[in-house]
ZAMARGU-4260 file (C-alpha; in steps of 0.2 Angstrom, whole numbers, plus 5000, padded with zeros to 4 digits):
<rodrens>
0) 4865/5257/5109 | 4883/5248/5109 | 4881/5228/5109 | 4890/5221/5125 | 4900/5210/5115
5) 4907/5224/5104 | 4923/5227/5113 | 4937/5221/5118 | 4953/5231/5127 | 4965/5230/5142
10) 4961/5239/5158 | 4974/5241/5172 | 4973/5254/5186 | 4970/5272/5179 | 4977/5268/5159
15) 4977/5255/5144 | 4990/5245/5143 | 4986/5225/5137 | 4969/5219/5130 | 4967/5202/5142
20) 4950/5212/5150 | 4933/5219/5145 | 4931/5235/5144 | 4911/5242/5140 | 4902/5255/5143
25) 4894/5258/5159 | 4873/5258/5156 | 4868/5268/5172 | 4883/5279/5172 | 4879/5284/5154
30) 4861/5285/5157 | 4861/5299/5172 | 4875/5310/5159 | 4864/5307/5146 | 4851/5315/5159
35) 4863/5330/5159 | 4866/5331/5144 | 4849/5331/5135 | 4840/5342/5152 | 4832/5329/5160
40) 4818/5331/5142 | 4826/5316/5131 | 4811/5306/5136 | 4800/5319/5131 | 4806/5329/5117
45) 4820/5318/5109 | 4814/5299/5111 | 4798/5301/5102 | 4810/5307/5087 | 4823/5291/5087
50) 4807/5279/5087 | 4802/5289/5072 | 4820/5287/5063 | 4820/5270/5067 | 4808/5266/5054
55) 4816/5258/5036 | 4814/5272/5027 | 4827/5282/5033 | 4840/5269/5032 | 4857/5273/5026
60) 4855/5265/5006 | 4871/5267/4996 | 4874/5269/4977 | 4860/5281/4973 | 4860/5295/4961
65) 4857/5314/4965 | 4839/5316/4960 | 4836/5299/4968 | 4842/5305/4984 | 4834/5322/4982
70) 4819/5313/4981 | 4822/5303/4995 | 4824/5317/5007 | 4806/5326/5002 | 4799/5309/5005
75) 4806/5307/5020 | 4799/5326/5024 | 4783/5321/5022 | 4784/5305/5032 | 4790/5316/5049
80) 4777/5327/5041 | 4764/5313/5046 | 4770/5308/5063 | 4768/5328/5069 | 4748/5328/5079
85) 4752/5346/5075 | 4762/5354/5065 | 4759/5374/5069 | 4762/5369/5089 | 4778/5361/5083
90) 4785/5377/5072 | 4780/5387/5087 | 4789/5376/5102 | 4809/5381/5099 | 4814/5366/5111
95) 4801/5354/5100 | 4808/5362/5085 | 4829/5360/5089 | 4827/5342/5095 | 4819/5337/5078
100) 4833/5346/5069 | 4845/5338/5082 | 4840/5320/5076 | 4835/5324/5058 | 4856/5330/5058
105) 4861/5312/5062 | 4851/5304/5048 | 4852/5313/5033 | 4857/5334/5030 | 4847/5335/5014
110) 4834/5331/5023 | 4837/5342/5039 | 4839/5356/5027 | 4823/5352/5018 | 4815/5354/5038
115) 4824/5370/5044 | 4818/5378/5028 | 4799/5372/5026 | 4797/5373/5046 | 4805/5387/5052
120) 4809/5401/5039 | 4793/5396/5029 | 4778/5391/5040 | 4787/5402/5056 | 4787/5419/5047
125) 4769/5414/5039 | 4762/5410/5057 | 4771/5427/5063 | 4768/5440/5050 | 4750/5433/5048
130) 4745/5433/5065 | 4727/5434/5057 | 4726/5417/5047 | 4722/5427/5030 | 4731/5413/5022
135) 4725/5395/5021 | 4739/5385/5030 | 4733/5369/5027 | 4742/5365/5009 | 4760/5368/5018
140) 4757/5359/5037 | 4749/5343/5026 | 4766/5348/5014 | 4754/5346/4998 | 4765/5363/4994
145) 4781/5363/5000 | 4786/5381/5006 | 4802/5387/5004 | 4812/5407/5008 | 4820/5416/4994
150) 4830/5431/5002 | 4847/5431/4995 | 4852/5437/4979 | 4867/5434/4968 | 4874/5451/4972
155) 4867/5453/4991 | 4870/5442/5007 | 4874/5447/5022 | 4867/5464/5017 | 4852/5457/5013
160) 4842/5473/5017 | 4847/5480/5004 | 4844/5469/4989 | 4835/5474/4974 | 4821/5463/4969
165) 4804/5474/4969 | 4786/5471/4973 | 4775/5487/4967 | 4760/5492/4972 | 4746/5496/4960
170) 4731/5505/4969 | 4717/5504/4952 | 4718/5484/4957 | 4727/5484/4974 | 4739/5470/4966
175) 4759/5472/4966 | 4770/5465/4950 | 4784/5456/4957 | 4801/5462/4946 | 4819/5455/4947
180) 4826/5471/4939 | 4844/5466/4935 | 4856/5450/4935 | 4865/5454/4955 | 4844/5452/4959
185) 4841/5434/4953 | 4835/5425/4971 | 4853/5414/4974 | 4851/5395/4981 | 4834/5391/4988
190) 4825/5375/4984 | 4814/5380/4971 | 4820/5366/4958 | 4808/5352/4951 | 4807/5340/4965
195) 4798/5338/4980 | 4780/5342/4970 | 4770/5358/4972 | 4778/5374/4979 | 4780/5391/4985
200) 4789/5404/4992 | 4791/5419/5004 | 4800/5431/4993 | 4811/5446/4999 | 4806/5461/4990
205) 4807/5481/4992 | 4788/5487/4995 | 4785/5501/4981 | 4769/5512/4984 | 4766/5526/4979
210) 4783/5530/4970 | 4791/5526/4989 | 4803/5514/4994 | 4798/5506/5010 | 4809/5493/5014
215) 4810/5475/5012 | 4795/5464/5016 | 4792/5446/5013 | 4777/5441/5000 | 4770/5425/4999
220) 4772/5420/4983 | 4765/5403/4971 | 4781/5396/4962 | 4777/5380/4953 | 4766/5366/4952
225) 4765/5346/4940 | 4768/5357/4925 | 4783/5368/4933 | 4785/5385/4935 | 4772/5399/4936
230) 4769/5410/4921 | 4783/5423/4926 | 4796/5411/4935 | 4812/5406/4929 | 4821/5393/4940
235) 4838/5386/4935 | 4848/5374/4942 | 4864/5377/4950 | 4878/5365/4950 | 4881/5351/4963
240) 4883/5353/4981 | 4895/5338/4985 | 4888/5328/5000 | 4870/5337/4998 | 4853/5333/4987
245) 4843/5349/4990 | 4837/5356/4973 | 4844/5374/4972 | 4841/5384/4958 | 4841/5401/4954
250) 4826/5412/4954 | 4819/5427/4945 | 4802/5435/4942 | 4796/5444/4926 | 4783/5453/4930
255) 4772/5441/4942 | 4756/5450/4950 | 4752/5444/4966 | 4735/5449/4977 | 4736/5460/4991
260) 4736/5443/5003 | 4755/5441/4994 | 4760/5454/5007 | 4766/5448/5024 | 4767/5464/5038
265) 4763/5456/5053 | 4759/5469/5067 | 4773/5480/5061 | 4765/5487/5047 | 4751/5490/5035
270) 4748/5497/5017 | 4730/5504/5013 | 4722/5498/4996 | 4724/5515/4989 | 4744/5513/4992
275) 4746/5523/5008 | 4761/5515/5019 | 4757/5514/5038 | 4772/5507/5051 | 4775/5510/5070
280) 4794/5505/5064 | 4802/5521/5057 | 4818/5512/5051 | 4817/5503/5037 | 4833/5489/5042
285) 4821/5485/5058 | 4806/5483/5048 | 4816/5471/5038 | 4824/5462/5054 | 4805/5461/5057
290) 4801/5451/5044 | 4814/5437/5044 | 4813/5434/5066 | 4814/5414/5061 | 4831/5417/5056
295) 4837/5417/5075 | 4827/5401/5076 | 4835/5394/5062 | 4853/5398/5067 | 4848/5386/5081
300) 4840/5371/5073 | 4857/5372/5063 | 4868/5372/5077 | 4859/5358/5084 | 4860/5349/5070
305) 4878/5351/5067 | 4883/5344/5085 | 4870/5328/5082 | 4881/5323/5071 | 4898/5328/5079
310) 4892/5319/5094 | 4886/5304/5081 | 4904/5304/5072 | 4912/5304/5091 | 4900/5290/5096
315) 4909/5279/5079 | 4923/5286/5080 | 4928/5279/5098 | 4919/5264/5097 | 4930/5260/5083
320) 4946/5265/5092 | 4943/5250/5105 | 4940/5238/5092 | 4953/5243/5079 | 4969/5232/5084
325) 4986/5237/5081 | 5003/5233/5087 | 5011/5238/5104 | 5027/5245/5103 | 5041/5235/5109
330) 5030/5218/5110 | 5024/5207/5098 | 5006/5209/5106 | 4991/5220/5099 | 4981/5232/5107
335) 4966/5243/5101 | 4971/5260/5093 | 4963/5267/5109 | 4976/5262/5120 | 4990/5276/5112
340) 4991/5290/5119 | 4989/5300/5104 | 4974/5292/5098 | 4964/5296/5114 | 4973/5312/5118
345) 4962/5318/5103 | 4946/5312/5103 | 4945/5315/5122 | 4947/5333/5118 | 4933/5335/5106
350) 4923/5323/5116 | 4923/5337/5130 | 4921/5351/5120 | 4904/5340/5112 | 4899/5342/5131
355) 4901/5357/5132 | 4896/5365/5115 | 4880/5353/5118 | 4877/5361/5137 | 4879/5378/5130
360) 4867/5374/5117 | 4853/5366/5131 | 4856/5385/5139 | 4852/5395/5123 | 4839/5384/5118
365) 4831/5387/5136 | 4833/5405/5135 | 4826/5405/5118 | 4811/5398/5124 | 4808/5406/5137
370) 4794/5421/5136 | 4799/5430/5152 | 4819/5430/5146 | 4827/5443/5160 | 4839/5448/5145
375) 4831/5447/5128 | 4846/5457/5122 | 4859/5447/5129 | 4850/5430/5122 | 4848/5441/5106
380) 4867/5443/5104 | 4872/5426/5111 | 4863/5416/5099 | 4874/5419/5083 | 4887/5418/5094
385) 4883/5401/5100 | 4878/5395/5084 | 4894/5399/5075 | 4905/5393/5089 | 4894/5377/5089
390) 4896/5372/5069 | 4916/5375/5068 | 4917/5363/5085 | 4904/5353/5075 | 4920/5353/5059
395) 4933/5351/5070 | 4927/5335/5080 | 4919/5328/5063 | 4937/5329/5054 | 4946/5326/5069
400) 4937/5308/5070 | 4937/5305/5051 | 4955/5305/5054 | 4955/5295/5068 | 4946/5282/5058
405) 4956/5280/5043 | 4951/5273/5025 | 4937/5267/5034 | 4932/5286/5038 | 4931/5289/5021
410) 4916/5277/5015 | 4899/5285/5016 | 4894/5268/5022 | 4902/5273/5041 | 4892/5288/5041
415) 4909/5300/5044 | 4910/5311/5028 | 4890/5313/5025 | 4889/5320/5039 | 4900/5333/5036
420) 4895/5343/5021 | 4876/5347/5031 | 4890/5356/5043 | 4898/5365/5030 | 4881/5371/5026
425) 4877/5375/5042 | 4890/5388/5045 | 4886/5395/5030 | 4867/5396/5032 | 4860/5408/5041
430) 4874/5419/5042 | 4890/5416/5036 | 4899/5413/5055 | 4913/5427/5053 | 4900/5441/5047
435) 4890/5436/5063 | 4905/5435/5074 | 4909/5451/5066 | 4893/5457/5070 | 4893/5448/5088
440) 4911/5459/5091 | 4904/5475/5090 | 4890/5470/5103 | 4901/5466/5114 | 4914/5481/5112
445) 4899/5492/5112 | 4889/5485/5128 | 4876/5481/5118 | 4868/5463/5127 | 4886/5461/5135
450) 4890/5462/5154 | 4909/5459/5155 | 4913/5447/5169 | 4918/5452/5186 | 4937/5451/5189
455) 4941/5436/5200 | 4952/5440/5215 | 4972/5445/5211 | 4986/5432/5212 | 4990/5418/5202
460) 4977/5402/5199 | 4981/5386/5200 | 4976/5377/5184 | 4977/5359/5192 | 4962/5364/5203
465) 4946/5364/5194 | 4937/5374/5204 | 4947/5388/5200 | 4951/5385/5181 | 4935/5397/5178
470) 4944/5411/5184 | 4958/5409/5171 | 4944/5408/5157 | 4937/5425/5166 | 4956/5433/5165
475) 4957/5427/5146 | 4940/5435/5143 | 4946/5451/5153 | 4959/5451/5143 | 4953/5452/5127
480) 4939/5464/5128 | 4952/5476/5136 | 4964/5473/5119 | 4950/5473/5107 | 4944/5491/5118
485) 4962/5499/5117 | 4964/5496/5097 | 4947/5503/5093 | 4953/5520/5102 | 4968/5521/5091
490) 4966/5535/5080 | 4959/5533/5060 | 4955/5543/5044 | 4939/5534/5044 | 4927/5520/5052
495) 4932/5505/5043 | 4950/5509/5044 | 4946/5511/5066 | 4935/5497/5065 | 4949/5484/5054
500) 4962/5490/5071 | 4950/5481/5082 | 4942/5467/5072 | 4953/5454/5077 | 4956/5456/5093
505) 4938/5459/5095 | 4934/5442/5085 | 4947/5435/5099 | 4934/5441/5112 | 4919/5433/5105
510) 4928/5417/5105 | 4934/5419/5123 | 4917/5426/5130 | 4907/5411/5122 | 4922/5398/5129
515) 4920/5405/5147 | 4900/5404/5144 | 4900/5385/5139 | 4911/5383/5152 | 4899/5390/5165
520) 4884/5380/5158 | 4895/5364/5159 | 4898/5369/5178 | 4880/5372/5183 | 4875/5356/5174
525) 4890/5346/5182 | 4881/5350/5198 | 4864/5345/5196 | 4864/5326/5199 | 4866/5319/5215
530) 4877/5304/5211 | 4894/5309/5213 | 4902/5300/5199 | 4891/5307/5187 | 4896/5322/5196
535) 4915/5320/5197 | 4915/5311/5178 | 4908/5330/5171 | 4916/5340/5183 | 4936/5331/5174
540) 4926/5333/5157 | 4926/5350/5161 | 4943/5351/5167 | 4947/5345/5154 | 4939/5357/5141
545) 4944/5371/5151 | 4963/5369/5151 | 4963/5363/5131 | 4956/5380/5128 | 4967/5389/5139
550) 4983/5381/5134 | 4987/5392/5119 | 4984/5409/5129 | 4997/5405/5147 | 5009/5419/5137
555) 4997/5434/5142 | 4990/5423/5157 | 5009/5423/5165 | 5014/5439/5159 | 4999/5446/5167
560) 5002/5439/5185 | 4986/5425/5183 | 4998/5410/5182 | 5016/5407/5187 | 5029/5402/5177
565) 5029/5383/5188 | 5011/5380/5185 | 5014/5385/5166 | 5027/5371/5165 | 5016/5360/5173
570) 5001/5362/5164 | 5005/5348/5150 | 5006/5334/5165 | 4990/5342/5173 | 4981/5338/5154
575) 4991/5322/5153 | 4983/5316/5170 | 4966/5322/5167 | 4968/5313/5149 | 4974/5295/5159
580) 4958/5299/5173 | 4944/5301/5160 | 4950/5286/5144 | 4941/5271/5155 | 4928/5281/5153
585) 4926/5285/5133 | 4914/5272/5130 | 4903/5278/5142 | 4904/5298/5139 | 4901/5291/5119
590) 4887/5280/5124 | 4877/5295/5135 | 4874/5303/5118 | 4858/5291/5117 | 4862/5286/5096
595) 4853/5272/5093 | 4863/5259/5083 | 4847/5259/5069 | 4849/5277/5067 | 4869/5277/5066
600) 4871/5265/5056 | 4890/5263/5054 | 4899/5244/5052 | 4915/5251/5061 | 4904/5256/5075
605) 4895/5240/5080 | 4899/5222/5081 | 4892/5220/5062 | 4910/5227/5055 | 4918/5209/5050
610) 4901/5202/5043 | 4896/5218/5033 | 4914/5215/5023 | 4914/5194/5023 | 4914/5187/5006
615) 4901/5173/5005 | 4912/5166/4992 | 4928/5168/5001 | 4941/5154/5002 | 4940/5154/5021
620) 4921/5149/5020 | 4928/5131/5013 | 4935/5118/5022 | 4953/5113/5014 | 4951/5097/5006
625) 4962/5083/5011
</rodrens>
């Protein structure tokens, strides 16, 4: 947490102005929204985490190669790996799962990548397409094998159902030989490279039997141990990721025969040792989504991950904007960079869409978990929703703060720009975010797991009041799906020509429908504590967010009779005042994101900035002679 003698800045009634009076955080204030913002569970499932990342092993160390910090991250793998009394229950509890990759994402992405891959796609698929326990477990939840997914191919992503890699049954031994049968089908980017020890691998791969294609299913499938590759493998490296130490490599099979526990059906499907194919799934695409479930999980842990450090870089980013000191126009005085108008103007923007990005996610995560979901389908299509919308929020805050700090948030020392290549992966991984979106638009257009919102009453809203600014988000949402709805019915030679009329207005819905969605969670939790100035503090959080995303979109609100043309004009002063309210207060919405100071780590962000910098040596440490 932030030392009470950090920081220094000037307080008048409502705004900054001189820097004659303390100005620090307020502990129970920042305790109760941190309550809020972590669902009343941080004790539970987020503390017992930060005491684990506490420990000196995981502290930020400069200067080391990329092996060295590739090497660093498995160790660290196996140290968590330790500290888990069980490691199936954890792969298994989604809320468990997202608040380890929530804090893994503030300490180090290689190593949150290592975890998403190992715990969720690996030992989640293996628990839930071997329901049975055919296959020892024990050398991957003691990680003495590391378990890692290869699915995509060089040629095939997104359309991943149909890649090319083949597993063929032969009945005389009931074996399969695993084949990569052309260049497009070498496995693309999984961490099958030489560090880390031991490992293996689920592999993607057309079932063959019997001459028949049945669809993609994953194998299980040894891939290297002390000496290297399998007879059969060939893994190459693939250049540098800048910012990340995961070994990813390229992978092929020649010819690898695996046993008949290599295939993975779960309870969708079954093949007899004499070849015959059985499944109560007729379409292959379904059988395939089968197999790789975790991959709605996984779009989770990443999201999470990917705000951690957005609401870390917001946390250093703020702090340092009350102790950086720079001239006041007009005077000959100095104030903290946090007293311009333009300074704070942006990072308390992206510090209320972190709120309500991280709100959101506490819903999803919540729904996710829970067995008896009312609306599986709409939870199924709000996921890749959230988690695109969640990591290019994550981007924006994260650059909007490296700016914010200068050279200073250039150094990977203050933490700013390692944090965000692991969100660059992030809205890659899992789904590139425009495919899913893409996806996530025809849903919508379509009905399928999407209720549009009922219209608020006629007449125009008032955007000053915040009790109504939710109706405006509704109209905008409205709005869009009617736009995105009128350009699909426009006449076509073919589909993709129909379907490219409507993709971006469609795109435009996604982004309004999940806006108005993280708004609503940040309203229902705004309400829940009984203080009122935690409740008044969210409520012009909210506001605020609210009428930043709004901004851009009066044009259509006016013309279609939702605003007037006065409250448009006014809106600027309405953010201006909201801005003035809610700066006093930075520190304190900062400070609710719970960071422990040994776990962020950043000189500009505590009182250790000066003396991380001091030159033992220095002239000044001398007194002038006489």
């Amino acid at each position: 947490m932030i030392s009470t003698a950090a920081v220094e800045i000037a307080r008048t009634e409502g705004d900054l102005h001189t820097d004659d009076m303390p100005l620090l955080p307020d502990p129970a204030l920042a305790s109760r929204l941190t309550d809020v913002l972590f669902a009343g569970r941080f004790d539970e499932l987020h503390r017992p985490w930060t005491e684990l990342l506490r420990r000196e092993v995981f502290r930020y160390r400069d200067g080391l190669s990329q092996e060295a910090r590739s090497e660093l991250a498995y160790e660290r793998l196996r140290i968590v790996n330790r500290d888990i009394e069980s490691v199936e229950d954890l792969v298994t509890d989604t809320s468990r799962l997202v608040a380890l990759h929530e804090w893994l994402g503030v300490v180090d992405g290689s190593l949150t990548t290592l975890a998403t891959v190992h715990y969720n796609l690996f030992l989640g698929s293996l628990l839930g397409l071997d329901p049975l326990g055919k296959v020892d477990r024990t050398p991957f939840t003691t990680l003495d094998r590391y378990g890692t997914v290869l699915i995509t191919e060089l040629g095939y992503g997104n359309n991943a159902a149909r890649l090319e890699t083949t597993a063929t049954h032969h009945p005389e031994s009931d074996t399969f030989v695993l084949t990569t049968p052309s260049r497009d089908a070498q496995k693309f980017m999984p961490n099958t490279g030489p560090v880390g020890g031991d490992k293996s691998g689920l592999v993607a791969a057309r079932l063959v039997a019997r001459g028949q294609d049945h669809g993609v299913f994953l194998f299980l499938v040894p891939l290297r141990d002390e000496r290297g590759p399998l007879p059969g493998i060939r893994i190459r490296p693939l250049s540098q990721t800048p910012g990340s130490a995961v070994d990813h490599a390229i992978t092929s099979f020649d010819h690898v025969r695996l046993d008949r526990t290599a295939l993975l059906t779960g309870d969708h499907a079954d093949l007899d040792p004499d070849g015959t194919f059985h499944s109560a799934i007729r379409n292959r695409r379904q059988r395939f989504l089968r197999s790789i479930h975790r991959v709605t999980t996984g779009k989770l842990c990443l999201a999470a991950a990917a705000l951690s450090g957005a609401r870390a870089t917001l946390t250093i980013a703020v702090r340092h904007a009350h102790r950086r000191h720079t001239s006041a126009p007009g005077s000959h005085s100095h104030v903290p960079v946090f007293a311009h108008r333009g300074h704070q103007s942006r990072l308390l923007a992206a510090t209320a869409r972190a709120y309500a990005a991280t709100l959101l996610m506490r819903e999803v995560v919540r729904r996710r978990s829970d067995p008896n979901d009312p609306r599986p389908t709409e939870t199924e299509v709000l996921v890749p929703i959230v988690k695109g919308w969640a990591t290019w929020q994550a981007r924006d805050i994260v650059t909007e703060c490296r700016e914010r700090c200068g050279a200073q948030g250039l150094l990977s020392a203050n933490r700013i720009v390692d944090l965000l290549t692991p969100i660059e992966g992030a809205i890659t991984a899992e789904g590139d975010n425009l495919v899913i979106w893409t996806k996530a638009a025809a849903d919508l257009l379509t009905g399928r797991g999407y209720e549009p919102p009922r219209p608020p009453p006629a007449g125009p809203v008032d955007p000053a009041d915040p009790e109504a600014v939710l109706d405006l988000l509704v109209h905008h949402e409205l709005t869009c799906l009617a736009r995105a709805g009128d350009r699909l019915a426009e006449p076509a030679d073919d589909p993709l020509e129909r379907w490219n009329h409507a993709v971006d207005p469609a795109l435009e819905l996604v982004e309004a429908h999940v806006t108005r969605r993280a708004a609503e969670s940040f309203l229902a939790a705004s309400r829940r504590p009984a203080d009122p100035a935690t409740r008044a503090l969210l409520a012009q959080t909210l506001h605020l967010f609210a009428l930043e995303i709004l901004t851009p979109h009066t044009g259509p609100l006016l013309a279609d009779g939702h605003l007037t043309a006065d409250a448009v004009r006014a809106l600027p002063r309405t953010v201006e005042r909201l801005r003035t309210r809610l700066a006093p207060h930075a520190l304190t919405l900062v400070e609710a994101f719970a960071v422990p100071d040994t776990i962020l780590e950043a000189p500009i962000a505590t009182d250790r900035y000066a003396r991380t910098y001091d030159d033992p040596h220095g002239p000044w440490q001398s007194k002038p002679s006489e």
